[in-house]
C-alpha positions as CSV (number, residue, x, y, z in Angstrom):
1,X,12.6,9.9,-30.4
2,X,9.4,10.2,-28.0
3,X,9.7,12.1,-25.0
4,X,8.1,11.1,-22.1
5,X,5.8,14.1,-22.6
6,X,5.0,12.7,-26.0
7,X,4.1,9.3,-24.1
8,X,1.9,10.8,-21.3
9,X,-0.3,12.8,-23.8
10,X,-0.5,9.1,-26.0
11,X,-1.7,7.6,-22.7
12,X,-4.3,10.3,-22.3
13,X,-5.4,9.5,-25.3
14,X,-5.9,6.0,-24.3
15,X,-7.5,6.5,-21.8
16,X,-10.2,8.9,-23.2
17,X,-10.7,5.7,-25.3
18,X,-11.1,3.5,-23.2
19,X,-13.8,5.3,-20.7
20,X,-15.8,6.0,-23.9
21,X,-15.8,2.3,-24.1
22,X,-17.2,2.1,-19.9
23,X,-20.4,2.0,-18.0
24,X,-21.3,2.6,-14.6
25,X,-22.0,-0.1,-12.1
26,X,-21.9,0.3,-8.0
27,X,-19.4,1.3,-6.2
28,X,-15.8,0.0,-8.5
29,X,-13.9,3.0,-10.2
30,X,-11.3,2.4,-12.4
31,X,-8.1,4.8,-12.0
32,X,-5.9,6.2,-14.7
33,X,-2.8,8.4,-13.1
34,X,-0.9,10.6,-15.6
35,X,2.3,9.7,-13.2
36,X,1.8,7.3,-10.6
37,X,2.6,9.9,-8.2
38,X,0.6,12.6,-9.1
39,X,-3.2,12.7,-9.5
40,X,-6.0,11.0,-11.8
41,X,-6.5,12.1,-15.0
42,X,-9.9,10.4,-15.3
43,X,-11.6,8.6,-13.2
44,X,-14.1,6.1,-14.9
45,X,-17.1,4.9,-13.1
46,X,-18.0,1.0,-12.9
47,X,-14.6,-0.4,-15.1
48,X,-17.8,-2.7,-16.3
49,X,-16.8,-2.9,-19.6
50,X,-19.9,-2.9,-22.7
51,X,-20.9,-5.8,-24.7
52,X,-18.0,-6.2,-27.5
53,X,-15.8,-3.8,-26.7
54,X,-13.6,-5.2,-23.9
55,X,-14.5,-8.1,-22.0
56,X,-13.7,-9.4,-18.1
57,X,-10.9,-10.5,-19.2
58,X,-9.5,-7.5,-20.9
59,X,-10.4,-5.9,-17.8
60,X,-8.3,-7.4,-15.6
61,X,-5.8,-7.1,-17.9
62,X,-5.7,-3.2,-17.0
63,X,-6.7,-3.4,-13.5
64,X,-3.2,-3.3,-11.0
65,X,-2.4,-6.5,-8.6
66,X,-1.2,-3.8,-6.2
67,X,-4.8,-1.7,-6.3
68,X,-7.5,-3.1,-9.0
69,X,-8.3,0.7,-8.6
70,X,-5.3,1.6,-10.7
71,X,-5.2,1.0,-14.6
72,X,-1.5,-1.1,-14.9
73,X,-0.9,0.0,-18.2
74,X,-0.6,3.6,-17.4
75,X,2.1,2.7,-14.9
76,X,3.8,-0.7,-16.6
77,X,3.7,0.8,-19.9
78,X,4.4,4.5,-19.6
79,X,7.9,4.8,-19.0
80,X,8.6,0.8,-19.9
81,X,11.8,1.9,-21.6
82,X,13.2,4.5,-19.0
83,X,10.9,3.9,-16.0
84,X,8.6,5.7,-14.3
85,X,9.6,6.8,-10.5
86,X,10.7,10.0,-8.1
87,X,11.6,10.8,-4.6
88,X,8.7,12.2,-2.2
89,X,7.4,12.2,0.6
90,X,5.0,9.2,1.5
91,X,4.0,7.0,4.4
92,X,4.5,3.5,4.8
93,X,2.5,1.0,6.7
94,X,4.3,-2.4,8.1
95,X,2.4,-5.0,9.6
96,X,3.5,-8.0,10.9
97,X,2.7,-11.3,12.2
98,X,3.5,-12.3,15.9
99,X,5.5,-15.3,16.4
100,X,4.7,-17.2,13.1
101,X,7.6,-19.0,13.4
102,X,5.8,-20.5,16.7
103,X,2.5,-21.1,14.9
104,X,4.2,-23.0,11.6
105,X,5.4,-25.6,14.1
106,X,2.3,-26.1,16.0
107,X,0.3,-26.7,13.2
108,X,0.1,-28.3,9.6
109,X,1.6,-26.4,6.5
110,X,-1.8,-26.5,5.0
111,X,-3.4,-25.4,7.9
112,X,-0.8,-22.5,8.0
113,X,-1.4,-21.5,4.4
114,X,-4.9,-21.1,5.6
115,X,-3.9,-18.8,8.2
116,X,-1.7,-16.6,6.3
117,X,-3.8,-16.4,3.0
118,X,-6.7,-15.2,5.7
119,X,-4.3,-12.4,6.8
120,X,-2.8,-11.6,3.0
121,X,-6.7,-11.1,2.2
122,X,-7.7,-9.1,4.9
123,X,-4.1,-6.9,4.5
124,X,-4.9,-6.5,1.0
125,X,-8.7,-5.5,1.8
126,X,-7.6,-2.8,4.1
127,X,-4.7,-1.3,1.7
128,X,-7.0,-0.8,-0.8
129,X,-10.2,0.5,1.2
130,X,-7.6,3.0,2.0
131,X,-6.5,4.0,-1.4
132,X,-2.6,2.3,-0.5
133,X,-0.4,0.4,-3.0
134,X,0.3,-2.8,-1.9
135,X,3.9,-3.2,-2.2
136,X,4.2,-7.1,-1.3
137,X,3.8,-9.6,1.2
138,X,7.4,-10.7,3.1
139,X,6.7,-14.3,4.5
140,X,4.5,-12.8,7.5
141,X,4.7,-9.3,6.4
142,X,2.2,-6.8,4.8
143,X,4.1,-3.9,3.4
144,X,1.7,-1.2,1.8
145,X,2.8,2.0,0.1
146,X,0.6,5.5,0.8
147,X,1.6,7.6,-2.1
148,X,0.6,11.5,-2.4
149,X,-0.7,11.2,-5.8
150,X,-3.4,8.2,-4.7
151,X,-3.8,8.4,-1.5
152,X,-4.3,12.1,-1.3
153,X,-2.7,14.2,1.0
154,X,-3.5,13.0,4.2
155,X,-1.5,9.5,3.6
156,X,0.6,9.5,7.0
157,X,-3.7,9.9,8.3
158,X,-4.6,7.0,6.2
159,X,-1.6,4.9,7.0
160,X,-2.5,5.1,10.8
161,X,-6.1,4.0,9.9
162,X,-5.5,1.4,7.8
163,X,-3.2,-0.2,10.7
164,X,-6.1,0.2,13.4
165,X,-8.5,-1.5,10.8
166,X,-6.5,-4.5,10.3
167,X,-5.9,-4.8,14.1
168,X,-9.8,-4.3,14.4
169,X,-10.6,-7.3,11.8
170,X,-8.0,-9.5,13.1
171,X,-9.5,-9.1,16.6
172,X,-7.2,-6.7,18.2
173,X,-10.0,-4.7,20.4
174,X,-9.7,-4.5,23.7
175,X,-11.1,-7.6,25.3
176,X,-10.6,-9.8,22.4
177,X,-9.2,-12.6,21.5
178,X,-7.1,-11.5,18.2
179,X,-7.2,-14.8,15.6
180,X,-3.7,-13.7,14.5
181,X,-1.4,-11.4,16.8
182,X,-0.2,-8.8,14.6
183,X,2.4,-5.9,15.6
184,X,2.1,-2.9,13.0
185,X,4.1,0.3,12.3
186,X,4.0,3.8,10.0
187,X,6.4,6.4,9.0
188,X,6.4,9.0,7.1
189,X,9.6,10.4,4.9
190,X,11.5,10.7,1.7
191,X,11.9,7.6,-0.7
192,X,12.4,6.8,-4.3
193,X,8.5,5.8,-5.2
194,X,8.6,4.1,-8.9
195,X,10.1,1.0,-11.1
196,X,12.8,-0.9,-11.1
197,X,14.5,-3.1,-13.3
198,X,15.6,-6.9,-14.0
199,X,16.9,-8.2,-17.0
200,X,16.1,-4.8,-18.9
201,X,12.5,-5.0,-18.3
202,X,10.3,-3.3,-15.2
203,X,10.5,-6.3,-12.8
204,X,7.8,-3.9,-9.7
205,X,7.2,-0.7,-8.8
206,X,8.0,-0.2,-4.8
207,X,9.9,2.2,-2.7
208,X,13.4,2.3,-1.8
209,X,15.3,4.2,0.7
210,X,16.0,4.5,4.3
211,X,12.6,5.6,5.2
212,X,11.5,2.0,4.2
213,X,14.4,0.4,6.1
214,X,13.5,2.4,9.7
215,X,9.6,1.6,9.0
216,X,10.7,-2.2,8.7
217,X,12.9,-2.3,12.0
218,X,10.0,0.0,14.1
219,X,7.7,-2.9,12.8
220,X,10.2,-5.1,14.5
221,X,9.7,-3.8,18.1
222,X,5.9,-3.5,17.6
223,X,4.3,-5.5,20.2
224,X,1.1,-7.3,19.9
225,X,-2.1,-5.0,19.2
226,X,0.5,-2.3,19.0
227,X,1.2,0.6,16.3
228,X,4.1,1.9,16.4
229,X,4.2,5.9,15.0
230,X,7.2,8.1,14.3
231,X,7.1,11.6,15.5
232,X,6.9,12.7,11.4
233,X,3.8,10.7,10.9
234,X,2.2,11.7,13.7
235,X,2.7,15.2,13.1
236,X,1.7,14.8,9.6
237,X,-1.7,13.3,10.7
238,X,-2.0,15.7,12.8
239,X,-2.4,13.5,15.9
240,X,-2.0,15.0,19.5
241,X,1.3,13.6,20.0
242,X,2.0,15.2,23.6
243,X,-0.9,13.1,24.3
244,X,0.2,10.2,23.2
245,X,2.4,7.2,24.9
246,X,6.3,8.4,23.6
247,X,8.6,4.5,23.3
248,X,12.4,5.2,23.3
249,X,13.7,2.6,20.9
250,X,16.9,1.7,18.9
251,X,16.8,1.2,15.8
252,X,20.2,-0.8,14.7
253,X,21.7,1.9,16.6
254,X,20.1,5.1,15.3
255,X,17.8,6.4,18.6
256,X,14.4,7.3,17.7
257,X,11.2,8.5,20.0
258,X,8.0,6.5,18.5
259,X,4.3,7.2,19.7
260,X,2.1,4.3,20.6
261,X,-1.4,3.4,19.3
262,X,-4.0,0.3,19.4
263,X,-6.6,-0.6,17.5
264,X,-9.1,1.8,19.3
């Protein structure tokens, strides 16, 4: 039976394939992880793929809905019979919109679809500028994942400034009028980082565990323009967090000091 040893050194394989099969172009890269939580095996310039090898469409084929950056396969396909996944340490990134509930009621559906594809696009822009997996949008929520192995390690870093550029492009700056209020939150801490399944097959790869759970109700008491930072993602960004604002909150009972950040 393979391993999945014998499997990862198949994919490598592949993918020294494949980026024979590449050519540069500005700016894109195309990323293939041995293990979606540790680091690149190759990186291949431009994912522009030549004349009759593998066309646009085969391209997108490989490129990841939660980073185009990421090759799919290597992470679908991989450990597609046992799944591919670990616990470490990562930080999370919540955002949230501010009284959408408000907003659907003052204004068409259309027009609110509008309004919330404007802020999935602008989520999704940041996430990936910042090297983040993009977990999934929840109604008015942007959940994105900073793992180790893509990231780098400076994730809890990357999380904070990936929250104060979306509250920067949605017009969070002081003296501005922001075109969507948005409260945000990060934390850093142990979770299970991989697939899961439905029906026997991979149904998404995400993160599980109670470090999700207190990023999501933090999120919850973030106030407009406001990020909301736990003492372990400070630290591990190595903010000056005696310097920073310190918010005594409860989160469903469990006490917890969080540091306070804008957009800048």
């Amino acid at each position: 039976m393979e391993s999945r040893h014998d499997a990862v050194r198949e994919s490598r394989g592949g993918v020294a394939r494949l980026s024979d099969r590449c050519t540069s172009a500005a700016e894109s890269r195309l990323v293939f992880p041995t293990h979606p939580l540790g680091p690149p095996v190759q990186t291949v310039p431009g994912a522009v793929w030549r004349a009759g090898s593998l066309d646009h469409a085969s391209l997108r084929l490989f490129a990841w809905e939660k980073n185009p950056n990421i090759c799919r396969f290597c992470l679908t396909k991989l450990g597609r019979d046992q799944g591919v996944g670990a616990e470490v340490e990562l930080s999370l990134l919540f955002v949230d919109v501010r009284g959408s509930s408000r907003l659907a009621r003052t204004m068409s559906a259309s027009d609110f679809r509008h309004l919330m594809s404007r802020f999935y696009e602008a989520a999704t822009d940041v996430l990936i500028e910042n090297d983040a997996l993009l977990d999934k949008f929840v109604g008015d929520q942007a959940i994105g994942l900073f793992v180790p192995g893509i990231a780098g390690p400076e994730h809890a870093r990357r999380a904070i400034d990936a929250a104060q550029t979306l509250l920067q492009r949605t017009g969070h700056r002081s003296g501005e009028d922001p075109w969507l209020q948005l409260g945000a939150a990060v934390h850093t801490g142990p979770a299970y980082v991989g697939t899961v399944f439905s029906r026997g097959e991979i149904s998404d790869f995400t993160a599980l565990g109670d470090t999700v759970n207190v990023t999501a109700h933090l999120c919850s008491q973030a106030g407009v323009g406001e990020i909301l930072v736990t003492e372990s993602a400070a630290i591990s960004a190595g903010l000056p967090v005696e310097r920073l604002e310190g918010r005594q909150l409860s989160l469903k009972g469990y006490p917890m000091t969080a540091r306070v950040l804008t957009a800048g």
